[in-house]
LUMKETI-512333 format. One record per residue: residue number from 1; residue in one letter; chain; z, x, y negated of N, C-alpha, C in turn. Coordinates in steps of 0.001 Angstrom, whole numbers, always signed. Example, Ala and Ser with C-alpha at 12.3 -4.5 7.8 and 13.67 -1.06 7.14 Angstrom:
residues 2
{i = 1; aa = a; ch = A; n_up = +7800; n_east = +13190; n_north = +5690; ca_up = +7800; ca_east = +12300; ca_north = +4500; c_up = +7800; c_east = +13200; c_north = +3300} .
{i = 2; aa = s; ch = A; n_up = +7080; n_east = +12850; n_north = +2250; ca_up = +7140; ca_east = +13670; ca_north = +1060; c_up = +7870; c_east = +12900; c_north = -30} .
This chain:
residues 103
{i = 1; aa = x; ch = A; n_up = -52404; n_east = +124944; n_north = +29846; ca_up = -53647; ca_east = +125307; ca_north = +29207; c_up = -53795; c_east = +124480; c_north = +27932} .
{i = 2; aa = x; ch = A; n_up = -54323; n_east = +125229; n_north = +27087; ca_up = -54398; ca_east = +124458; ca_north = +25503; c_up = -55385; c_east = +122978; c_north = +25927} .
{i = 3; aa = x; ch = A; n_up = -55260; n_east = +122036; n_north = +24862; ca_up = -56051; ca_east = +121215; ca_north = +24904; c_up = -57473; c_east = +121068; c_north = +24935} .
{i = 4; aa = x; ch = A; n_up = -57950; n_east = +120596; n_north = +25692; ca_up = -59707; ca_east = +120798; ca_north = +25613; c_up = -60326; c_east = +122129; c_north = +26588} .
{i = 5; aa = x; ch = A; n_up = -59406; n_east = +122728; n_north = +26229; ca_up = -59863; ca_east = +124396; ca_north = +26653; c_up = -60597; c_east = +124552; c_north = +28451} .
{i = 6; aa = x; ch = A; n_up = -60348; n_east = +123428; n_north = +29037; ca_up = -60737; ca_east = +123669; ca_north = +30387; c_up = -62290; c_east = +124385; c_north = +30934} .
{i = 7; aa = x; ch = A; n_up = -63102; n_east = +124024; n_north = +30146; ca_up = -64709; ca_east = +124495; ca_north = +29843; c_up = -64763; c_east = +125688; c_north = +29359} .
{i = 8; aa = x; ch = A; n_up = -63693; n_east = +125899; n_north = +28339; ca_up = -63927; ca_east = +127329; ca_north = +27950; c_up = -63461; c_east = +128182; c_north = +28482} .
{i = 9; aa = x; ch = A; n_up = -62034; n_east = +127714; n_north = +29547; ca_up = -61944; ca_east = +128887; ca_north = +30456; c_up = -62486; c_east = +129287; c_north = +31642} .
{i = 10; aa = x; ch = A; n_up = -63440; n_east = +128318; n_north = +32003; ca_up = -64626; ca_east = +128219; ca_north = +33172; c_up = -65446; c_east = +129305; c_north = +33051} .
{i = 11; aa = x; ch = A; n_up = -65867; n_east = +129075; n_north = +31718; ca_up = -67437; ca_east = +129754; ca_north = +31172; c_up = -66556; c_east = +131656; c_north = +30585} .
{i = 12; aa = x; ch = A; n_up = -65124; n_east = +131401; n_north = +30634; ca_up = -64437; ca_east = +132926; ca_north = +30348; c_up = -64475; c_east = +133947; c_north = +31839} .
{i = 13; aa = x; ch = A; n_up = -63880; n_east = +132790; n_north = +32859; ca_up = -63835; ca_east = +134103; ca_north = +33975; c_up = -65236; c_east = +134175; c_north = +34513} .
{i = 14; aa = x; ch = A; n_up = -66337; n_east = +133101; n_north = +34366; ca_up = -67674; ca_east = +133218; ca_north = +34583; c_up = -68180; c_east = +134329; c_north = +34100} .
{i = 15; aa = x; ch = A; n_up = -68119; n_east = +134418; n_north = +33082; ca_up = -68783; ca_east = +135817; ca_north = +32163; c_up = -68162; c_east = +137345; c_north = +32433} .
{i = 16; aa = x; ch = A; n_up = -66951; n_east = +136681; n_north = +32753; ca_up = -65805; ca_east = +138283; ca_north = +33099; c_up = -66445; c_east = +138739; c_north = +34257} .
{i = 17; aa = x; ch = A; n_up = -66332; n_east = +137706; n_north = +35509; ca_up = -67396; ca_east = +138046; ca_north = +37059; c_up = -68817; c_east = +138556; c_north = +36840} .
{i = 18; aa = x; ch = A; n_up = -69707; n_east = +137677; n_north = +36001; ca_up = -70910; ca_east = +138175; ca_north = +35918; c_up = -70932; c_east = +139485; c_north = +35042} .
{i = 19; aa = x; ch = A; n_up = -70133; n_east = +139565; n_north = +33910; ca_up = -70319; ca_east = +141126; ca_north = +33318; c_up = -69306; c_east = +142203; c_north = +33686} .
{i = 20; aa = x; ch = A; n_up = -68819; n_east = +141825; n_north = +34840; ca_up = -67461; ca_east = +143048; ca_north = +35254; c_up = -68828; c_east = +144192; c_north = +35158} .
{i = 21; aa = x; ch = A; n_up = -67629; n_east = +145028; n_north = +34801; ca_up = -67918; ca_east = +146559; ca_north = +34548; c_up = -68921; c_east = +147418; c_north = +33161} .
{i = 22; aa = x; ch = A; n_up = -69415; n_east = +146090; n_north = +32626; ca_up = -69774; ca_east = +146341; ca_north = +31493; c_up = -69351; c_east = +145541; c_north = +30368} .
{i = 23; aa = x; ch = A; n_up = -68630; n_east = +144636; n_north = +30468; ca_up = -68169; ca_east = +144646; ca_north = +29263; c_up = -66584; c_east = +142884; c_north = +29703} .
{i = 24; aa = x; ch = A; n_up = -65706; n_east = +143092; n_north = +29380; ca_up = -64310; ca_east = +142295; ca_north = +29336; c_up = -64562; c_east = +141074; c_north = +28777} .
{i = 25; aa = x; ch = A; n_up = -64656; n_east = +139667; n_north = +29234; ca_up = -64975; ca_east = +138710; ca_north = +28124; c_up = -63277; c_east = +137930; c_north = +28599} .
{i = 26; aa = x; ch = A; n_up = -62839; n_east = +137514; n_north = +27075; ca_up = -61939; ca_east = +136356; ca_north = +27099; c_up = -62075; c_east = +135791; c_north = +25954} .
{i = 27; aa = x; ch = A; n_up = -61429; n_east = +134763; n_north = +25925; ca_up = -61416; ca_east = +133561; ca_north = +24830; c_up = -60207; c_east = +133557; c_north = +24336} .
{i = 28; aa = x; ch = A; n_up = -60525; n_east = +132654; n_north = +23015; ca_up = -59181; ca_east = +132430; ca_north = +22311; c_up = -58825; c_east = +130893; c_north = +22183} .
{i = 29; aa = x; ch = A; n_up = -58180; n_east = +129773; n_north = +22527; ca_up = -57709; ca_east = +128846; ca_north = +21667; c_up = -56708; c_east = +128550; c_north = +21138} .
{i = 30; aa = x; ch = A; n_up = -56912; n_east = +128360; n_north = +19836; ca_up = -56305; ca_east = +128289; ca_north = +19148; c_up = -55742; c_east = +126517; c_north = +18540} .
{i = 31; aa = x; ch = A; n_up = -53907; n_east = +126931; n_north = +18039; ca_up = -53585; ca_east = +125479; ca_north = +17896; c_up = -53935; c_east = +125433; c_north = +16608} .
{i = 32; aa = x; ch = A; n_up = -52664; n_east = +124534; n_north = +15800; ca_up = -52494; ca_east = +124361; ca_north = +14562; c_up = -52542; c_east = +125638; c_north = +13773} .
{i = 33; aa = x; ch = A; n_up = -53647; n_east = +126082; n_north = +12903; ca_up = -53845; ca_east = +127430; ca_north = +12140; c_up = -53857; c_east = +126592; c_north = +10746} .
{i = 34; aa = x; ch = A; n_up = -52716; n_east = +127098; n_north = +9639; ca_up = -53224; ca_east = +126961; ca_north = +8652; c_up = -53800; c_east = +127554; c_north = +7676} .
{i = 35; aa = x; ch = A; n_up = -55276; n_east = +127812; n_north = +7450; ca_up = -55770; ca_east = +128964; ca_north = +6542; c_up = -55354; c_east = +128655; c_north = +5179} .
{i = 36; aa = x; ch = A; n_up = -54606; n_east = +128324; n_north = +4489; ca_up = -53776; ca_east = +128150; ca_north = +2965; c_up = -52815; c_east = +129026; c_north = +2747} .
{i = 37; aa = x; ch = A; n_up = -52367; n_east = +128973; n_north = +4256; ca_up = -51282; ca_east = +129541; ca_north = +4281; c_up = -49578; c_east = +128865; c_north = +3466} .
{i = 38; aa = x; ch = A; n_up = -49855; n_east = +127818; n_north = +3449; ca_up = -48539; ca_east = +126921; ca_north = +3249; c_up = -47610; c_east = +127235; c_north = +4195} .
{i = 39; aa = x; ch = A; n_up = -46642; n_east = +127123; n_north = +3204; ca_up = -45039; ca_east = +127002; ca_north = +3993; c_up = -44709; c_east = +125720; c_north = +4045} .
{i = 40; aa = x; ch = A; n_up = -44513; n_east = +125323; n_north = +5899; ca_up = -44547; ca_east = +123553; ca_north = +6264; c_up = -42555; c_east = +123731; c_north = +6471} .
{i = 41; aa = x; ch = A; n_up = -42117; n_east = +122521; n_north = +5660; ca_up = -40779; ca_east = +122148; ca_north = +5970; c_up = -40715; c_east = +120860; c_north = +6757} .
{i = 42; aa = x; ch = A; n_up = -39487; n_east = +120856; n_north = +7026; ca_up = -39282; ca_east = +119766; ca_north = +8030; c_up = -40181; c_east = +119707; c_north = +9376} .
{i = 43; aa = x; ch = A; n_up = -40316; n_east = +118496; n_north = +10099; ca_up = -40669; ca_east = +118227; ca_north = +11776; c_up = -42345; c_east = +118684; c_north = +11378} .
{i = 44; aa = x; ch = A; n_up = -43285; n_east = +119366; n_north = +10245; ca_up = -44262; ca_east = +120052; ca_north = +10908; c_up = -43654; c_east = +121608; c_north = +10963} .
{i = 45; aa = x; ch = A; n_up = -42959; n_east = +121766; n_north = +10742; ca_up = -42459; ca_east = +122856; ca_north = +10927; c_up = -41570; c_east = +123308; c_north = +12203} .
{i = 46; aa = x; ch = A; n_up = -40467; n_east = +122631; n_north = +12033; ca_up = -39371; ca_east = +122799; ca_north = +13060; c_up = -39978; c_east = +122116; c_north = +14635} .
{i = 47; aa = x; ch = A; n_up = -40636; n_east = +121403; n_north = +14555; ca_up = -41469; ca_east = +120597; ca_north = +16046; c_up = -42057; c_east = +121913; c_north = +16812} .
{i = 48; aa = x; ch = A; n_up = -42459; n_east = +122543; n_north = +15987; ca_up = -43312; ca_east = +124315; ca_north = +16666; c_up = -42286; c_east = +125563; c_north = +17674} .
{i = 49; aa = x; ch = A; n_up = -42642; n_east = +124627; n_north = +18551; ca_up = -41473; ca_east = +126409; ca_north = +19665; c_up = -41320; c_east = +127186; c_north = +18976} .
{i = 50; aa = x; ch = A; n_up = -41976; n_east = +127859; n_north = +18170; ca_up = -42050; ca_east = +128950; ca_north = +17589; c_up = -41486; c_east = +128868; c_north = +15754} .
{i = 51; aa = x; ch = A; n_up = -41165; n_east = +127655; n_north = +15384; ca_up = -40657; ca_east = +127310; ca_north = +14414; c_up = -41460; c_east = +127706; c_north = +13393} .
{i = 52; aa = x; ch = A; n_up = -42722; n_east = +127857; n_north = +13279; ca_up = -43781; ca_east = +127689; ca_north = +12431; c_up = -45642; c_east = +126646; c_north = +12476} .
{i = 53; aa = x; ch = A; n_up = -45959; n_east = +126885; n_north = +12121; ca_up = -47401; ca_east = +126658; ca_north = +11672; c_up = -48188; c_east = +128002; c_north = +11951} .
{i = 54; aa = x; ch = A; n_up = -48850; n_east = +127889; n_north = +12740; ca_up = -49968; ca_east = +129669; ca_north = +12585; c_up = -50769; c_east = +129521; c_north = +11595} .
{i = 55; aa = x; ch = A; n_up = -50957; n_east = +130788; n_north = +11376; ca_up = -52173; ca_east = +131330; ca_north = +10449; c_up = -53155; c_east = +132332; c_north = +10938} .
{i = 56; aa = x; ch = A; n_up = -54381; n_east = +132376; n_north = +10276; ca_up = -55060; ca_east = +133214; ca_north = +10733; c_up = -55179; c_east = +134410; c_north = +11178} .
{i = 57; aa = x; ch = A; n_up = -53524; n_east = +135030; n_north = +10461; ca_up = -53862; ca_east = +136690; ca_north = +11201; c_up = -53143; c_east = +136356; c_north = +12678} .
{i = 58; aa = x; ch = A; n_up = -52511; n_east = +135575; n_north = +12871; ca_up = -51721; ca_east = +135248; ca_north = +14292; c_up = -53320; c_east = +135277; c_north = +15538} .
{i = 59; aa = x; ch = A; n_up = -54454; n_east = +134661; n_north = +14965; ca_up = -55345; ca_east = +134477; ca_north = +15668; c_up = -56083; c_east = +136324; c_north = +15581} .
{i = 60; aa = x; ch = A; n_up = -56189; n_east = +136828; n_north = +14416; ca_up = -56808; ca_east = +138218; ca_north = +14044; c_up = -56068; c_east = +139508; c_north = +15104} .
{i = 61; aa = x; ch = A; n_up = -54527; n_east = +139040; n_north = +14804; ca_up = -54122; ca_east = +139847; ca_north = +15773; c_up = -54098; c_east = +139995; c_north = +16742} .
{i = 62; aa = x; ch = A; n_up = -54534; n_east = +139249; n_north = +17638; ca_up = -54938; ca_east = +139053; ca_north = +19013; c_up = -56012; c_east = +139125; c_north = +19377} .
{i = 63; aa = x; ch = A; n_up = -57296; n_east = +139053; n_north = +18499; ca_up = -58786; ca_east = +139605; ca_north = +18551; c_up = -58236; c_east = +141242; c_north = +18822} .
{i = 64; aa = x; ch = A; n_up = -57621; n_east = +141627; n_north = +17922; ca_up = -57773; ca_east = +142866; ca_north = +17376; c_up = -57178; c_east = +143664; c_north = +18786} .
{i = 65; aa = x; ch = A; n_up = -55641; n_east = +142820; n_north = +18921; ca_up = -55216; ca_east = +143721; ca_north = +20388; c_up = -55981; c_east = +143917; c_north = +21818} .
{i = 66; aa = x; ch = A; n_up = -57290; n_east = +142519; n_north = +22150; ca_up = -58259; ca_east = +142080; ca_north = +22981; c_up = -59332; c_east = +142872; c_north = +22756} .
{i = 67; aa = x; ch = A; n_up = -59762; n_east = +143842; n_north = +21544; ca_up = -60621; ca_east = +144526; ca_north = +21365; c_up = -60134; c_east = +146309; c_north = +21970} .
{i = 68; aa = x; ch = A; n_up = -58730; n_east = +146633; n_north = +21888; ca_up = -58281; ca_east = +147394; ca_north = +21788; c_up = -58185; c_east = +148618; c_north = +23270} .
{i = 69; aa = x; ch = A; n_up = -58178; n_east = +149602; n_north = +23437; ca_up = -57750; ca_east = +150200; ca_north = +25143; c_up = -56561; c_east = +149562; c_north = +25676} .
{i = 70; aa = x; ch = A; n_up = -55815; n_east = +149396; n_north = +24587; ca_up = -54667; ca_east = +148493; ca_north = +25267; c_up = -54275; c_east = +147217; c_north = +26379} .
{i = 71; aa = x; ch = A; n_up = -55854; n_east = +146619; n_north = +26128; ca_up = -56037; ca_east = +145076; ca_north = +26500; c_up = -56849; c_east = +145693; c_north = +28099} .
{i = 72; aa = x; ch = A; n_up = -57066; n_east = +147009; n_north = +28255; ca_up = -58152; ca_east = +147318; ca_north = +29429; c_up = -58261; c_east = +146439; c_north = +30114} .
{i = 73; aa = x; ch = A; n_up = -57163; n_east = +145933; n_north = +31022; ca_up = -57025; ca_east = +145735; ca_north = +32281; c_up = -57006; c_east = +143931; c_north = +32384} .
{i = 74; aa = x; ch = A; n_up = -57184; n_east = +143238; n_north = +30879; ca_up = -57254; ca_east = +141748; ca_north = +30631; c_up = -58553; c_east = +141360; c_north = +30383} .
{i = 75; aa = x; ch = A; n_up = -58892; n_east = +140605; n_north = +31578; ca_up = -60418; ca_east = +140176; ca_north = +31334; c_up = -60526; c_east = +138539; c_north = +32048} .
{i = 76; aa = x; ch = A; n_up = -61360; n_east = +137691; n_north = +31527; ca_up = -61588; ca_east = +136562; ca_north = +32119; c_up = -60299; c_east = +135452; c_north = +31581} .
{i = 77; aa = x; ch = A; n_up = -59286; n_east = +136075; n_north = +30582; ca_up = -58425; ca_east = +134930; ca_north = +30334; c_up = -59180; c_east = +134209; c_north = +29238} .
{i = 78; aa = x; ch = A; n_up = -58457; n_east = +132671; n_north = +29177; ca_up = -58669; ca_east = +132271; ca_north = +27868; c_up = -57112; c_east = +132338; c_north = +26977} .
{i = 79; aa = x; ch = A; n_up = -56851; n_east = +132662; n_north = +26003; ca_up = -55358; ca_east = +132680; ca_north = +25642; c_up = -55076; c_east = +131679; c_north = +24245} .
{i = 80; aa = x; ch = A; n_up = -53966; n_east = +131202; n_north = +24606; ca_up = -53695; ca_east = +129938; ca_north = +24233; c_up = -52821; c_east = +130385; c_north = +22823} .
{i = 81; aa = x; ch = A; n_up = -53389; n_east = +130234; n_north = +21341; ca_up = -52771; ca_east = +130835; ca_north = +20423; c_up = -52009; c_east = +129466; c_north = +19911} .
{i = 82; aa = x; ch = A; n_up = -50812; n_east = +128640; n_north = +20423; ca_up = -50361; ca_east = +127197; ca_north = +19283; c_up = -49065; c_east = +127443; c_north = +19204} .
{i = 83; aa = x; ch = A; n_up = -48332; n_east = +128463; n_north = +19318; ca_up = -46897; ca_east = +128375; ca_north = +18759; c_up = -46096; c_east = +127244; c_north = +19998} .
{i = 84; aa = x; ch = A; n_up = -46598; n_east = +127599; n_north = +21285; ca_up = -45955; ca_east = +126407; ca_north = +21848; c_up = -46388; c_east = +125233; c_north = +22242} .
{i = 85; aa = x; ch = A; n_up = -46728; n_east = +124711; n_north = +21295; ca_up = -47464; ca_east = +123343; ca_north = +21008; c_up = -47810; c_east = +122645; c_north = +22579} .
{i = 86; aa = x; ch = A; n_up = -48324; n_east = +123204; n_north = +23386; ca_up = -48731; ca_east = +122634; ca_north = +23811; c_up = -48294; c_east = +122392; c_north = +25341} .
{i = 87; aa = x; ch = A; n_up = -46820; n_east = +123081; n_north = +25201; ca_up = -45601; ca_east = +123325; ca_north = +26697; c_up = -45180; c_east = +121429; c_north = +25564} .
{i = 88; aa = x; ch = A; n_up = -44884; n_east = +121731; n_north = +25014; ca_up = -44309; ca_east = +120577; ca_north = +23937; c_up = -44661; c_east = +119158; c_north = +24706} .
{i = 89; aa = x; ch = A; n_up = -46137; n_east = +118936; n_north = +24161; ca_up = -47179; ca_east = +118101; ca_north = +24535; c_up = -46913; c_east = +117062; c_north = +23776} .
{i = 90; aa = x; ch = A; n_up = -46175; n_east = +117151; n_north = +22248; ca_up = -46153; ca_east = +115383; ca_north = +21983; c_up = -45977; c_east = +116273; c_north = +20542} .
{i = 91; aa = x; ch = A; n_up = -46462; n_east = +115466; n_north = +19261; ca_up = -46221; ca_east = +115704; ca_north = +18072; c_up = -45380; c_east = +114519; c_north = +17293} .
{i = 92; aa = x; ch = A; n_up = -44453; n_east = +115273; n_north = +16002; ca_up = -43858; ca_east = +114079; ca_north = +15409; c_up = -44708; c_east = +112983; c_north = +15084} .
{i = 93; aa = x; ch = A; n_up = -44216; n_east = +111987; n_north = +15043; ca_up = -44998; ca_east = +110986; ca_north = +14666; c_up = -45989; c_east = +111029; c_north = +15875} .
{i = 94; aa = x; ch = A; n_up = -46186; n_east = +111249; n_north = +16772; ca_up = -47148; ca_east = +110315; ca_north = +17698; c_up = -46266; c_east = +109101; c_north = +18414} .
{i = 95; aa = x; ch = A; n_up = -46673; n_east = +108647; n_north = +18759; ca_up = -46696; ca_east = +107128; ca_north = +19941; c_up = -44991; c_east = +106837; c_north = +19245} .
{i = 96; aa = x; ch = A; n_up = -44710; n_east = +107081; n_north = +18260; ca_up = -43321; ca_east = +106507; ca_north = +17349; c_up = -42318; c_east = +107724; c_north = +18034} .
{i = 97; aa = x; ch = A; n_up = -43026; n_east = +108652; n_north = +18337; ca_up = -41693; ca_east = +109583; ca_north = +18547; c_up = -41197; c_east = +110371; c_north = +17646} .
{i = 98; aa = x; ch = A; n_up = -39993; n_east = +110405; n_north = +17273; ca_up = -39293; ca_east = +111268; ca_north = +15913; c_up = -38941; c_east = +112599; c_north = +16420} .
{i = 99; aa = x; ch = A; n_up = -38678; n_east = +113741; n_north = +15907; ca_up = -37835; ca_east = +114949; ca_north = +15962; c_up = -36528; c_east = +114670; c_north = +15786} .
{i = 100; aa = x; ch = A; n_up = -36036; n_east = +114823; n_north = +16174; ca_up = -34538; ca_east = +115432; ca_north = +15801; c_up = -33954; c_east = +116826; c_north = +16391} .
{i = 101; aa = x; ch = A; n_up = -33438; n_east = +116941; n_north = +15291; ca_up = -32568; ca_east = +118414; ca_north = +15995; c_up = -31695; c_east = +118552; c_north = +17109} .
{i = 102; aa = x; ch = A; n_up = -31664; n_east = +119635; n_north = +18135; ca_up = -30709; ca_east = +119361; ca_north = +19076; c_up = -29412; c_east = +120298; c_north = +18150} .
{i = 103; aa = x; ch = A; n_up = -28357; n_east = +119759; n_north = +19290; ca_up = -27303; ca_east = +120185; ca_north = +18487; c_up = -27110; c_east = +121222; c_north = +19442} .
């Protein structure tokens, strides 16, 4: 589960139980989004499972698919938008830990 997020997924399947049948509630959290939209090189970059930095449509597109008939049958999640980040659990440079590449 993303960081912090434990409250917000409480108060997600809460709302899903109390409003089943009229209306689907889930949440989004979201990791590292950069709205600039910079291209990150090196360990903020490559550190990301996903070998990027998100941006905002990464978060848009997943409103958009959660709004959709598609999503019917998904209700009460909270969904964890960080590229990974957070199976990871450690960033460069924290507690003196470096990246390196595996070979």
């Amino acid at each position: 589960m993303c960081k912090n997020s434990v409250a917000l997924a409480a108060l997600t399947h809460a709302l899903a139980v109390t409003l089943r049948g009229k209306a689907r509630v889930n949440s989004i959290s979201p990791g590292w989004i950069d709205t600039d939209y910079k291209e990150y090189e090196g360990a903020d970059a490559v550190q990301q499972p996903a070998g990027r930095v998100g941006n905002p449509l990464d978060i848009a597109n997943m409103v958009l698919f959660l709004c959709s008939d598609k999503a019917g049958f998904i209700t009460g999640e909270n969904i964890c938008i960080d590229g990974g980040m957070t199976r990871q659990m450690i960033y460069h440079g924290d507690h003196g830990w470096t990246l390196t590449k595996m070979q």
